[in-house]
C-alpha positions in Angstrom: 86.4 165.3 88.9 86.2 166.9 85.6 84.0 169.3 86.8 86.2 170.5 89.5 89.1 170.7 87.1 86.9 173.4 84.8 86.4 175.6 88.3 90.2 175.8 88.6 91.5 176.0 85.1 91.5 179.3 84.8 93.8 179.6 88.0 95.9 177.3 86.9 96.4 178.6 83.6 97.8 181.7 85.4 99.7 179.9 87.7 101.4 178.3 84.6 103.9 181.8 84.1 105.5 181.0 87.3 107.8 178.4 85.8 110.1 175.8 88.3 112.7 174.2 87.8 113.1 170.3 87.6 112.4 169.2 91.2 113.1 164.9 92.4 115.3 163.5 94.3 117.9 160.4 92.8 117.4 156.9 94.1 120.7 156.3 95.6 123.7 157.7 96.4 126.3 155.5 97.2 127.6 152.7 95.2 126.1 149.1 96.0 127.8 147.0 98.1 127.0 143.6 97.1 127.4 142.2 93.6 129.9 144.5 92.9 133.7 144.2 91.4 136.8 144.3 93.0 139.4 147.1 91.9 141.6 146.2 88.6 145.2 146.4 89.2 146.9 149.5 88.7 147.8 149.6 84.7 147.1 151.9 81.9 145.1 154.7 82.1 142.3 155.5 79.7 140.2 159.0 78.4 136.7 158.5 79.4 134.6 160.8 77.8 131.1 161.4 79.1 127.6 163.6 77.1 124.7 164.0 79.1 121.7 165.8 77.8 120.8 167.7 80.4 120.9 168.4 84.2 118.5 166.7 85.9 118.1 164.3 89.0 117.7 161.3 87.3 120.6 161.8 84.4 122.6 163.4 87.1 121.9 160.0 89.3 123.3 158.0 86.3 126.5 159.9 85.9 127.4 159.8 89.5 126.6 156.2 89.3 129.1 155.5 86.1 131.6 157.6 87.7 132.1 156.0 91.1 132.5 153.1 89.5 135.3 153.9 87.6 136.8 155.7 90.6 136.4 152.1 92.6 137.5 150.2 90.0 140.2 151.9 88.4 141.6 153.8 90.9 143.4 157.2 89.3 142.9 155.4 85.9 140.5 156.8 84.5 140.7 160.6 82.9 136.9 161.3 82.6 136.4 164.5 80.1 132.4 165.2 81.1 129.8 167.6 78.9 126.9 168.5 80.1 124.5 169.4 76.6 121.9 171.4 78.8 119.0 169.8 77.0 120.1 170.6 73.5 120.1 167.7 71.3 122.9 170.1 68.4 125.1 170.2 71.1 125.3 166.6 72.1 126.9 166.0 68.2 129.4 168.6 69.0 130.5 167.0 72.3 130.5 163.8 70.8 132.6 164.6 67.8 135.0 166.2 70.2 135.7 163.5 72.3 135.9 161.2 68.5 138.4 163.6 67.4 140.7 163.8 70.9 140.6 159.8 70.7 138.9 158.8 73.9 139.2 155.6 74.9 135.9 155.4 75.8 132.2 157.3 75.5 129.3 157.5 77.7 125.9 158.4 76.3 124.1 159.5 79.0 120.5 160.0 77.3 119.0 158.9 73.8 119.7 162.1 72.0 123.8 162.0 73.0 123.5 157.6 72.2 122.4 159.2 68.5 125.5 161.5 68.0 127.6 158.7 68.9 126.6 156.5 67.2 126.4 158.6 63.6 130.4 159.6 65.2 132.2 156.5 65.7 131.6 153.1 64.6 135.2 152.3 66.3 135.2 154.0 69.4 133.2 151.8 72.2 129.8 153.9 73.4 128.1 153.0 76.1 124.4 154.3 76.6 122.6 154.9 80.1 119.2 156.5 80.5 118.0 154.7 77.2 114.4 153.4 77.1 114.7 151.2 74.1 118.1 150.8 72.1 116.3 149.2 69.3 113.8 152.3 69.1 116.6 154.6 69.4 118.7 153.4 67.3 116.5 152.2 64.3 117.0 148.8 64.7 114.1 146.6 63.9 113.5 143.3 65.9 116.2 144.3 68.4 117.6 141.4 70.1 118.5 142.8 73.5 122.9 143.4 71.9 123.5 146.0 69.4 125.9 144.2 68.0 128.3 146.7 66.9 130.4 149.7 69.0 127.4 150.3 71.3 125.8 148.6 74.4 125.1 150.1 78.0 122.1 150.2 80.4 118.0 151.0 79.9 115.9 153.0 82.4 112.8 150.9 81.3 110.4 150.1 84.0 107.0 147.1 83.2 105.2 149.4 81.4 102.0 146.9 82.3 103.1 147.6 85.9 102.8 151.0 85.3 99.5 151.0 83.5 98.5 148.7 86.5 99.3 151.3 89.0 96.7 154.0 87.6 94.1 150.7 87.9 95.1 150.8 91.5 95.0 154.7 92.2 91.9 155.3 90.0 89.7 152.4 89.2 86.5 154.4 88.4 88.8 156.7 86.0 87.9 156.6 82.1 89.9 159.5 80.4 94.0 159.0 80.4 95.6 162.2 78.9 99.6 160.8 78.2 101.5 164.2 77.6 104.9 163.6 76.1 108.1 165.0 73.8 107.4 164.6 70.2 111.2 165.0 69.7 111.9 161.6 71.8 111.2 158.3 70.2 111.6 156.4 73.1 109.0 158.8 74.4 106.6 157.7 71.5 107.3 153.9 72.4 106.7 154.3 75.6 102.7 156.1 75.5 102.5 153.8 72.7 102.4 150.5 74.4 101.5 152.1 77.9 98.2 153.1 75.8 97.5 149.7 74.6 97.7 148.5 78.3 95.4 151.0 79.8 93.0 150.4 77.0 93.0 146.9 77.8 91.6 147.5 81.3 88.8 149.7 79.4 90.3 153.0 79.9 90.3 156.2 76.8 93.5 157.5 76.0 94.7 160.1 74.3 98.4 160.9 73.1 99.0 164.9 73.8 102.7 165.5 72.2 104.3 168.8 73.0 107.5 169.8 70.5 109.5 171.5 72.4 108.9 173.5 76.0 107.6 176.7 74.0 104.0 175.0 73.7 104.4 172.1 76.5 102.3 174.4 78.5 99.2 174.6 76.1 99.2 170.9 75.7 98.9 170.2 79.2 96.0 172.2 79.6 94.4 170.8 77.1 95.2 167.4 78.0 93.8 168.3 81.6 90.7 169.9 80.4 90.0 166.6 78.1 91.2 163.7 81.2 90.6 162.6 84.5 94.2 161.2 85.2 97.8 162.3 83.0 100.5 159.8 82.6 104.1 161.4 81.6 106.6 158.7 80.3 110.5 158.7 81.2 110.8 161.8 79.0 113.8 164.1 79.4 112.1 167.4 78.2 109.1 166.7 80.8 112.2 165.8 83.6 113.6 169.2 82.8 110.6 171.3 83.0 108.4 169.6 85.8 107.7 173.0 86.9 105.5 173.9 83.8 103.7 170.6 84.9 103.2 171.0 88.6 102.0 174.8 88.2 98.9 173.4 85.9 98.5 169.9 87.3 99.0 170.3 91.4 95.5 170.2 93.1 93.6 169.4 89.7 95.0 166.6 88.2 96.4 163.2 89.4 99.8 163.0 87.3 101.6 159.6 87.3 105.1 159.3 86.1 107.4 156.8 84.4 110.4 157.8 86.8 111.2 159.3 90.4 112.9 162.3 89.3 109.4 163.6 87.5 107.5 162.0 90.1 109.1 164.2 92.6 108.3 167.5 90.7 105.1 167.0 89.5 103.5 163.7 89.7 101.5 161.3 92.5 103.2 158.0 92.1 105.8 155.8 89.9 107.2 152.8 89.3 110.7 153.9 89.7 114.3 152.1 89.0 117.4 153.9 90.7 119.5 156.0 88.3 122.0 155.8 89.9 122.3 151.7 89.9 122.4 151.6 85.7 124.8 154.5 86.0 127.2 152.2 88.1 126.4 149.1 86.1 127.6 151.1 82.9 130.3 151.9 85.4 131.2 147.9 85.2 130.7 147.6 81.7 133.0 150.0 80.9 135.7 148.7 83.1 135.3 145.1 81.7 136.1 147.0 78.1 139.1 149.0 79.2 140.7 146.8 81.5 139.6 143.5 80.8 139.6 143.4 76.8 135.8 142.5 76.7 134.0 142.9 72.9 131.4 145.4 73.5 129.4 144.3 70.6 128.9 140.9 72.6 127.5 142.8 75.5 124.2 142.6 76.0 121.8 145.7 76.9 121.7 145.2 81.1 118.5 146.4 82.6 117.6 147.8 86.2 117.7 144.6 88.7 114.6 145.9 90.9 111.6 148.5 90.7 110.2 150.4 93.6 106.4 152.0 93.8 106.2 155.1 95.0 104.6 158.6 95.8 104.9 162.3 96.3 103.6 163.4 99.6 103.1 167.0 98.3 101.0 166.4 95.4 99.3 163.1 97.2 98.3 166.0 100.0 97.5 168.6 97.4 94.6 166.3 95.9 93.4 164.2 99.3 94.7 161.4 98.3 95.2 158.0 100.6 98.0 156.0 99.3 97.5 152.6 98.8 100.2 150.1 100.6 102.9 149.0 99.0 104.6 152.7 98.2 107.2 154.3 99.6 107.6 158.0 99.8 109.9 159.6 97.6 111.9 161.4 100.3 
């Protein structure tokens, strides 16, 4: 394999100027039909502010997800002030201490860099996070419990990372080098190579942590973690989500890449173990109803998690390096 990928690099070192944007489709789209709560009687109405990082499937997913199910539950209730911070961590703190200083009832974090601001913004105001790997890890808390315990609960995106690990054994079996390319700048990033590395070295596998800063040298550490791997895993990172292009212009036809969510998956990568966005987004959804019309103490509330994971794999890049897919994945449409 590695000798094929040294025939090609050059190619695909040229092929990186031709930037994409973030490709992927969300999970779901329509707000789940079982499990679900009724509508709250008509009452009060409430300021809803919502920060998202950036725009990207799998963020957007989540928003669209919170949002319906305020619009279900609180029917013409709910004013929802949204901010998109188009992948600028800076801006996130100036969102957030605008919706602190209008007096929102409510904020959603949609990401770990906006769950920050709010959290060094309000210690009154309830937060609740979506798209967060690890609360503990992203909020400094040592020995998390699973509750924050203060303003701030919500929803985490985090999929087995030993299922994940797994799922390389499954593609590539005969595989020694693992090249895990992530963000520098995103802690849950670092926590999630971290233990996906102990994993894979477990089952006898090399791996090697190539962090990138920022998008102006993610390129140059991809091709470096190509030339030195057989196989790249990419963690739920939001600066890899938003840039999947830079990725898929290096990787596609060299390099198996496997992915920590759909939404990369789907612009760069072969297969994930995927959670749907969009479900955490609506569970936040509930949370933040039981807070605004149902009195509940969001420091009581623990951190909910995705309810189900789905394997699955890009038919484009599965094609691209003549791959057979194992049963058991679906494709990522």
């Amino acid at each position: 394999m590695k000798l094929r990928k040294m025939m090609i690099l050059g190619l695909a070192g040229a092929l990186t100027l031709s930037l994409c944007a973030c490709g992927g489709e969300s999970v779901q789209t329509q707000a789940p039909a079982a499990g679900s709560a009724d509508p709250a009687p008509a009452g009060d109405k409430y300021v809803v502010g919502i920060c998202q990082l950036a725009p990207h499937p799998a963020l957007d997913a989540a928003t669209q997800g919170f949002k319906d199910a305020l619009d279900k539950l609180l029917p013409g209730q709910v004013d929802i002030k949204e901010k998109n911070a188009a992948g600028d961590s800076p801006t996130c703190a100036t969102i957030i201490n605008g919706f602190v200083s209008n007096g929102v009832d409510l904020i959603m974090a949609n990401a770990t860099a906006p769950l920050q601001a709010a959290a060094s913004a309000t210690n009154t105001i309830p937060v609740l996070g979506t798209s967060i790997t690890e609360y503990g890890v992203a909020l400094g808390i040592d020995n998390f419990s699973g509750t924050v315990g203060s303003n701030i609960s919500g929803t985490s995106d985090l999929a087995p990372l030993d299922q994940q690990a797994q799922m390389i054994k499954e593609w590539y079996p005969e595989a020694k080098d693992i090249g895990l390319i992530y963000c520098s700048a995103e802690p849950n990033s670092q926590y999630q190579v971290d233990n996906v590395k102990k994993y894979l070295e477990d089952m006898g596998y090399t791996c090697e942590q190539y962090p990138f800063s920022d998008t102006n040298d993610m390129a140059s550490v991809v091709q470096n973690a190509l030339s030195n791997s057989d196989v790249l895993y990419v963690p739920t990172d939001n600066t890899a989500a938003n840039n999947t292009g830079i990725i898929d212009n290096i990787c596609r036809g060299v390099i198996p890449v496997f992915a920590g969510e759909e939404g990369i998956c789907g612009g760069c990568g072969v297969a994930t173990l995927s959670i749907s966005y969009y479900d955490i987004g609506y569970k936040t959804g509930e949370m933040a109803v039981d807070i605004l019309a149902n009195g509940a103490d969001v420091s009581a509330m623990p951190i909910e998690y995705a309810p189900q994971f789905v394997k699955k794999y890009n038919p484009a890049t599965c094609e691209a390096l003549g791959l057979t897919v194992p049963e058991g994945y679906e494709a990522i449409g």
